[in-house]
C-alpha positions as a Markdown table, in Angstrom:
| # | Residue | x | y | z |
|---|---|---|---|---|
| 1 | Unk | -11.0 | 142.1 | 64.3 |
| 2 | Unk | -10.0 | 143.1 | 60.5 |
| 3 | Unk | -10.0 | 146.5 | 58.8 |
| 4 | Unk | -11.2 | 146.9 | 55.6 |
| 5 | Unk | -9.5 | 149.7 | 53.9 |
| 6 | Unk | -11.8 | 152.2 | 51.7 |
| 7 | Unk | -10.4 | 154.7 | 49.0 |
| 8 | Unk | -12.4 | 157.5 | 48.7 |
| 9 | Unk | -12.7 | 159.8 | 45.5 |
| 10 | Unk | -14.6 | 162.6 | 46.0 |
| 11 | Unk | -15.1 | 165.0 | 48.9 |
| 12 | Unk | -18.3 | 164.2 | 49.4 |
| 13 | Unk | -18.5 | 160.0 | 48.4 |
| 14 | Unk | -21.5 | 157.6 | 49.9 |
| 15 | Unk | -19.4 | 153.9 | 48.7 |
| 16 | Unk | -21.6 | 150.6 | 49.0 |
| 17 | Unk | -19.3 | 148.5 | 50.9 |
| 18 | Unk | -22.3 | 145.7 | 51.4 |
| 19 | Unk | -20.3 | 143.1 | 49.4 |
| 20 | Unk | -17.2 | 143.0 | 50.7 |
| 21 | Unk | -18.6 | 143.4 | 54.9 |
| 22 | Unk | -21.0 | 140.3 | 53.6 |
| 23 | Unk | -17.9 | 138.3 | 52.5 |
| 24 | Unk | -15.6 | 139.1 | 55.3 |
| 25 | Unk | -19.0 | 137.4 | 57.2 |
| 26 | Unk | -19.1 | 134.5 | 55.1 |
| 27 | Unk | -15.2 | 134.1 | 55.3 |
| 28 | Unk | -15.8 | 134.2 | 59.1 |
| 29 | Unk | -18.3 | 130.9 | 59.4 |
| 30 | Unk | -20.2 | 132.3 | 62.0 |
| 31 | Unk | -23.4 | 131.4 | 61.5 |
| 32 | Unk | -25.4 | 133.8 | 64.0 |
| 33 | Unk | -24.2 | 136.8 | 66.2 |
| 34 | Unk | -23.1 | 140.1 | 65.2 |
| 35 | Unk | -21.4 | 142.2 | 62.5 |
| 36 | Unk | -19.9 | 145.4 | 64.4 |
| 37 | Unk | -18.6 | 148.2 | 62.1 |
| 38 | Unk | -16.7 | 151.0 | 63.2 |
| 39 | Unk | -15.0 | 154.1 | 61.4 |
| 40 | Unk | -12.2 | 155.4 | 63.1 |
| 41 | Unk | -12.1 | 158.7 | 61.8 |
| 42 | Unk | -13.9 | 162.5 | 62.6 |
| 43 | Unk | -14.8 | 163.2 | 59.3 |
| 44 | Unk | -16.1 | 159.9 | 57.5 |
| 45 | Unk | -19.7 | 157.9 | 59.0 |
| 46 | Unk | -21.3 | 154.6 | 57.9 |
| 47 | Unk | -25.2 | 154.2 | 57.2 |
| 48 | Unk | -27.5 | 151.7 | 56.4 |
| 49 | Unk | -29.8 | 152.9 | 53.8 |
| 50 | Unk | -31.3 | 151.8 | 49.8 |
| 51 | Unk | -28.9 | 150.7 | 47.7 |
| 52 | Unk | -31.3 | 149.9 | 44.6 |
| 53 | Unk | -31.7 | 153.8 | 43.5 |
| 54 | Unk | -28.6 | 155.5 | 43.7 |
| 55 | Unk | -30.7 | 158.7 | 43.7 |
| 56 | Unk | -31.0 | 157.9 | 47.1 |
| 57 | Unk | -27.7 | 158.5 | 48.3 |
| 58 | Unk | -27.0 | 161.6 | 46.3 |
| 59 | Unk | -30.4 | 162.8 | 47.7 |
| 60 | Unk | -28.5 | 162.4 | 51.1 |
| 61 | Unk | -25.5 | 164.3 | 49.9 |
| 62 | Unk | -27.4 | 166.9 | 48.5 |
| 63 | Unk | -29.6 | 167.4 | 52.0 |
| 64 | Unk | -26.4 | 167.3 | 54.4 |
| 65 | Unk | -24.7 | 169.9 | 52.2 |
| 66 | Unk | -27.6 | 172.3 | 53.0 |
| 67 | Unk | -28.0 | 171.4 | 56.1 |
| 68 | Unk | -24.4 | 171.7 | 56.8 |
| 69 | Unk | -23.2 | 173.8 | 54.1 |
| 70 | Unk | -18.9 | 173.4 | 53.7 |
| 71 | Unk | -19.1 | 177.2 | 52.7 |
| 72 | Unk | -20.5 | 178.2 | 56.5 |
| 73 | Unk | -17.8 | 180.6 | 58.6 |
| 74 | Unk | -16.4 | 177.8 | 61.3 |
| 75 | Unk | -14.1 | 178.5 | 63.7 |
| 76 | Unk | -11.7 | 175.1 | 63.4 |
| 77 | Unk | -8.7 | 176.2 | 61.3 |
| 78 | Unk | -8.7 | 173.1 | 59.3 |
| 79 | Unk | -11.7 | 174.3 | 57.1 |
| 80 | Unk | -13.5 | 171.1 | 57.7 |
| 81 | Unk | -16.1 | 171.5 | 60.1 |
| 82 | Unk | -19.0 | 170.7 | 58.2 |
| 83 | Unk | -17.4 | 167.1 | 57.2 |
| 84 | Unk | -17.2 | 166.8 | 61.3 |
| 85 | Unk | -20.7 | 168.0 | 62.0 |
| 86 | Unk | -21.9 | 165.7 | 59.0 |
| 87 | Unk | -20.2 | 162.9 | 60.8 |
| 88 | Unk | -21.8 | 164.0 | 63.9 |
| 89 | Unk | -25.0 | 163.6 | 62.7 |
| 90 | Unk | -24.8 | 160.3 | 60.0 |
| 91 | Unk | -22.4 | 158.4 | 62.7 |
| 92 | Unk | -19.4 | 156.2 | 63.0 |
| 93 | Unk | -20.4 | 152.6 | 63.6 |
| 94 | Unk | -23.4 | 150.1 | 62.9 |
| 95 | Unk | -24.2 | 146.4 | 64.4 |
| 96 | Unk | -25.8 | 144.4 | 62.4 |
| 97 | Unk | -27.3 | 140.9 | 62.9 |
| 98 | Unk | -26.0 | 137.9 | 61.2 |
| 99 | Unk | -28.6 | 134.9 | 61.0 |
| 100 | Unk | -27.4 | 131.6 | 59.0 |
| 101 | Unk | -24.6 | 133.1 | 58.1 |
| 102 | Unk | -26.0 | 136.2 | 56.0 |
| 103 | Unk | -26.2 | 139.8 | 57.0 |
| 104 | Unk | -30.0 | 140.9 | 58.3 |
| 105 | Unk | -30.9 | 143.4 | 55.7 |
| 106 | Unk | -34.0 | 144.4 | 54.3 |
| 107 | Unk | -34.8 | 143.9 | 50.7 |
| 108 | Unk | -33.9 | 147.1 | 49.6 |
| 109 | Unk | -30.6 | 148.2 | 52.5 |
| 110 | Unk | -27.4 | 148.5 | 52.0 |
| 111 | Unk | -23.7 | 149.7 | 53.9 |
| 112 | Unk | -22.6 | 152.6 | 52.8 |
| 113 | Unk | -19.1 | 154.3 | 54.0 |
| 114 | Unk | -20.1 | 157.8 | 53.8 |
| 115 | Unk | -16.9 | 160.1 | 53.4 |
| 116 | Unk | -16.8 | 164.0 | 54.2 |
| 117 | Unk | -13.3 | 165.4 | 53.8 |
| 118 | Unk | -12.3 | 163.3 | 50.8 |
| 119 | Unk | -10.7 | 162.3 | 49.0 |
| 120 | Unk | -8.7 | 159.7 | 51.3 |
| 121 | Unk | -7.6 | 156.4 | 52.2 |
| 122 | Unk | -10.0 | 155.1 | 55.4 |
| 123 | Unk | -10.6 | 152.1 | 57.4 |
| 124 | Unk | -13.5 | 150.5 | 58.7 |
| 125 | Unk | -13.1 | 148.0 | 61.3 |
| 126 | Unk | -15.1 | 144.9 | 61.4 |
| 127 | Unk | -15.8 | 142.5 | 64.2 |
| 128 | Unk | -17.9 | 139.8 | 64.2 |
| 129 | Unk | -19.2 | 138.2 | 67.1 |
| 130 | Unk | -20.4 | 134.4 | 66.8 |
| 131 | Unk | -23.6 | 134.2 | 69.1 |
């Protein structure tokens, strides 16, 4: 297992992370199995989505805000319950095929770290599974 440390600017931040999960692959030599991400934190997610437009991804960050607006009365003292709900609802790990030694993607997909309670220093943890 590694952990891939990501530095977050913003309170809201959706950060492509697809090159540097695709070299820790390569650097691995596994040639087929499994790329398991995980976030190890309440308030930050990953997704899989298109990393072509970045209108995309603030389209997502625009929809969770009204969804789950950070202005909302919430009971949890830390002021942050929207950044947990939003991490509720995106979620905190992926698995994602690796077939002669390249990440199964579609054309258009990419990893984002999506952060919530920002800005930070977070991990994502990477295992990959030969297979």
């Amino acid at each position: 297992m590694e952990i891939f440390n990501v530095k977050t600017s913003q309170r809201t931040d959706f950060i492509d992370i697809t090159q540097a999960i695709e070299k820790k692959v390569k650097e691995s030599r596994v040639n087929n199995g499994l790329c398991c991400l995980f976030v190890p934190h309440t308030t930050a997610a990953l997704t899989i989505n298109e990393n072509a437009d970045s209108s995309v991804k603030n389209d997502i960050k625009l929809k969770l805000n009204a969804l789950v607006p950070p202005e909302e009365f919430y009971t949890h003292f830390e002021g942050n319950s929207d950044a947990h709900i939003k991490s509720t609802l995106v979620g905190n790990s992926l698995n994602i095929i690796i077939n002669s030694g390249k990440l199964v993607l579609g054309t258009w997909q990419g990893i984002y770290f999506c952060e919530f309670d920002g800005p930070r220093n977070r991990n994502v943890y990477i295992k990959i599974i030969a297979g």
